[in-house]
One Martini backbone bead per residue (centre of mass of N, CA, C, O) as a GRO file, in nm:
protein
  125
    1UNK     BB    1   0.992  -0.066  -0.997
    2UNK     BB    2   0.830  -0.302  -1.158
    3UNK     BB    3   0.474  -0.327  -1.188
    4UNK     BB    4   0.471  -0.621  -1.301
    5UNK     BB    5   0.654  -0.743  -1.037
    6UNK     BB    6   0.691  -0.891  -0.779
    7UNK     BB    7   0.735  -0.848  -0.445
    8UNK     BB    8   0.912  -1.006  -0.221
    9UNK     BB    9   0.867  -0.871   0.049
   10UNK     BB   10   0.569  -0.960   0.027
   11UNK     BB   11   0.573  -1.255   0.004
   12UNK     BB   12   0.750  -1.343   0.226
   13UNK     BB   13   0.518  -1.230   0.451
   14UNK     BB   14   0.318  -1.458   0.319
   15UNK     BB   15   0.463  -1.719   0.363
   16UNK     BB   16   0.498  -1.641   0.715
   17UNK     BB   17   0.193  -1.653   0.759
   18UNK     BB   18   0.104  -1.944   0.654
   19UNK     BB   19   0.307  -2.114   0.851
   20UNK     BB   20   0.181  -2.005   1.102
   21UNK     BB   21  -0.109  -2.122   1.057
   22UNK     BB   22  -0.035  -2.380   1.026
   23UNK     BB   23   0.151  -2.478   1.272
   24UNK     BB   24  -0.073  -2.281   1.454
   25UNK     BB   25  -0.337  -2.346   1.552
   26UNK     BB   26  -0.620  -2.261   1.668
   27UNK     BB   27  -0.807  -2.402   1.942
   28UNK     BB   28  -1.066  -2.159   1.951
   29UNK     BB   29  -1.109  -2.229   1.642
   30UNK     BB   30  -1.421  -2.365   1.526
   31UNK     BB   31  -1.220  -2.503   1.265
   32UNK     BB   32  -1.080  -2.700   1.557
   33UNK     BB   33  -1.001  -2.987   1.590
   34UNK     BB   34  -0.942  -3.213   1.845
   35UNK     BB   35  -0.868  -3.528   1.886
   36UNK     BB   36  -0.962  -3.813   2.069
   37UNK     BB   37  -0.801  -3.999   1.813
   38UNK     BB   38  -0.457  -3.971   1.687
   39UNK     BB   39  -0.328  -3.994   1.431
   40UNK     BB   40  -0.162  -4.202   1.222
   41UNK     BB   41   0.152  -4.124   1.002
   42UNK     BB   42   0.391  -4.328   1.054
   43UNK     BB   43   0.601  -4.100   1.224
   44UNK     BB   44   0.298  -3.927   1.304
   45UNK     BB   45   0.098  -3.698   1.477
   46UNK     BB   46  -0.247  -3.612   1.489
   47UNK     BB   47  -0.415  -3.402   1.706
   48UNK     BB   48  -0.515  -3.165   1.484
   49UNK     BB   49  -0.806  -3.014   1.282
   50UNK     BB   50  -0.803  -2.808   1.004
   51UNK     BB   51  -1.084  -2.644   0.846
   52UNK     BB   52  -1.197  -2.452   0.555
   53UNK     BB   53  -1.386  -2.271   0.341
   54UNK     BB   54  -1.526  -2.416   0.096
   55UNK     BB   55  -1.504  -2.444  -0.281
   56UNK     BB   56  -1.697  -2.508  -0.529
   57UNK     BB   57  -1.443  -2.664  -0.673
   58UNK     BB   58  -1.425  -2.871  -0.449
   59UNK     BB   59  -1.715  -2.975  -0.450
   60UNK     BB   60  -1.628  -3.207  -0.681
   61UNK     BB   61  -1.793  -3.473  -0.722
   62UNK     BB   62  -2.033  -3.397  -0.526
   63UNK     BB   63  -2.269  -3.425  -0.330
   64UNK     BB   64  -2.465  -3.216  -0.124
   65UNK     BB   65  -2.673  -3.407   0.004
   66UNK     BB   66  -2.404  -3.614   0.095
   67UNK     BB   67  -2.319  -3.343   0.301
   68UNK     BB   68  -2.556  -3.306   0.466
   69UNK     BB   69  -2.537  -3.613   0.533
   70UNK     BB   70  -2.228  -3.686   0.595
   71UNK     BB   71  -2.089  -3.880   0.409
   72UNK     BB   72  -1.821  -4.089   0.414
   73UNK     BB   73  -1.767  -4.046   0.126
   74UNK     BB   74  -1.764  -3.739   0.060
   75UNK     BB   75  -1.575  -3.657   0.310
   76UNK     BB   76  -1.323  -3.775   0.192
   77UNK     BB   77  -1.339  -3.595  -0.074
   78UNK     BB   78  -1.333  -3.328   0.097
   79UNK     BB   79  -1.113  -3.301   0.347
   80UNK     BB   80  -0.862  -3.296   0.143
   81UNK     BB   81  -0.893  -3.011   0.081
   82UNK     BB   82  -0.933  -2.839   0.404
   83UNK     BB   83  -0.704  -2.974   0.531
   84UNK     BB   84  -0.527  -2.876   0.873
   85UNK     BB   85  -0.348  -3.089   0.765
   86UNK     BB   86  -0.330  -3.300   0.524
   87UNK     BB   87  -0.549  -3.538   0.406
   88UNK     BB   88  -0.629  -3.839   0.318
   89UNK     BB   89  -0.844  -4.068   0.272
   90UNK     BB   90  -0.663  -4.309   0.465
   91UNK     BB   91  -0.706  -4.106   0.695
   92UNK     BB   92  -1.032  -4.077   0.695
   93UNK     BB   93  -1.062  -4.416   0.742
   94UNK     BB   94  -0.881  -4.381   1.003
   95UNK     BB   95  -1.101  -4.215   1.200
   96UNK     BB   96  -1.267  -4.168   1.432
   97UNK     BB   97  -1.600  -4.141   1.415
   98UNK     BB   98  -1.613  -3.905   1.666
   99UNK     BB   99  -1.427  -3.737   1.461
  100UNK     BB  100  -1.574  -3.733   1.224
  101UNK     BB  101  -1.822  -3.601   1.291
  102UNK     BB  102  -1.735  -3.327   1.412
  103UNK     BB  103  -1.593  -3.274   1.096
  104UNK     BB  104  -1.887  -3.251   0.963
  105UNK     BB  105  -2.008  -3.027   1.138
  106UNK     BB  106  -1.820  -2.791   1.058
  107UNK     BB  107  -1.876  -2.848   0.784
  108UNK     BB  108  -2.180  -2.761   0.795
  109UNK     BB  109  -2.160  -2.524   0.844
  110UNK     BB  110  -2.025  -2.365   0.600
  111UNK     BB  111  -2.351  -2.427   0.458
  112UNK     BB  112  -2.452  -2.184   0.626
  113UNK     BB  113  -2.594  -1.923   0.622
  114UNK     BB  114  -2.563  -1.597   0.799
  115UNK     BB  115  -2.878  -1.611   0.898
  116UNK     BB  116  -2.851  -1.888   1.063
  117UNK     BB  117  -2.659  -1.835   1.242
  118UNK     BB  118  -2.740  -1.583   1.358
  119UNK     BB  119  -3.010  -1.740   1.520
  120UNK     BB  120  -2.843  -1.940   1.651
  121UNK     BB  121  -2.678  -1.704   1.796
  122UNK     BB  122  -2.970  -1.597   1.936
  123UNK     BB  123  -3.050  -1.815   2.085
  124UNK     BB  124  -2.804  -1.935   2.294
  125UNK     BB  125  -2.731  -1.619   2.440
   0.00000   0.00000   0.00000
């Protein structure tokens, strides 16, 4: 096999195990928003949104002091990009209002260092 040449038997199944994590969130996983009013686009229904912690690159154009306030202009700008299933900015204009807080709540934890969660998870336990 020539070195130079990716596998493709390991393509395979990384592309197997991606279909996989998109088809099927784990609905335990904390990154996992279950809606309490499913969103309908077409003829699909979004019943639950997975969220990915955003590279520095996606979240530009945004202000992050208006990420850290929650601010419903930069969460359209920012959640079409970390969203699976992927959402459009009029998915995000069209979601209840108390899903779109959960999906910011989500979205600002991965804003917090690792110190802060630690501490956080050490009061609550």
């Amino acid at each position: 096999m020539n070195p130079m040449q990716p596998d493709p038997a390991a393509n395979d199944s990384q592309a197997d195990a991606s279909a996989a994590a998109v088809a099927a969130p784990d609905q335990d996983d904390p990154a996992t928003h279950t809606l309490d009013t499913p969103l309908v686009r077409g003829n699909q229904t979004i019943t639950s949104i997975t969220l990915r912690k955003p590279k520095s690159g996606e979240l530009r154009g945004v202000s992050l002091s208006d990420l850290v306030s929650l601010d419903v202009v930069a969460l359209s700008k920012v959640l079409p990009r970390i969203s699976s299933p992927m959402l459009t900015e009029v998915d995000v204009a069209n979601i209840d209002p108390a899903d779109l807080v959960q999906l910011g709540g989500i979205f600002a934890g991965f804003l917090m260092p690792k110190a802060v969660k630690s501490r956080l998870a050490s009061q609550t336990a």
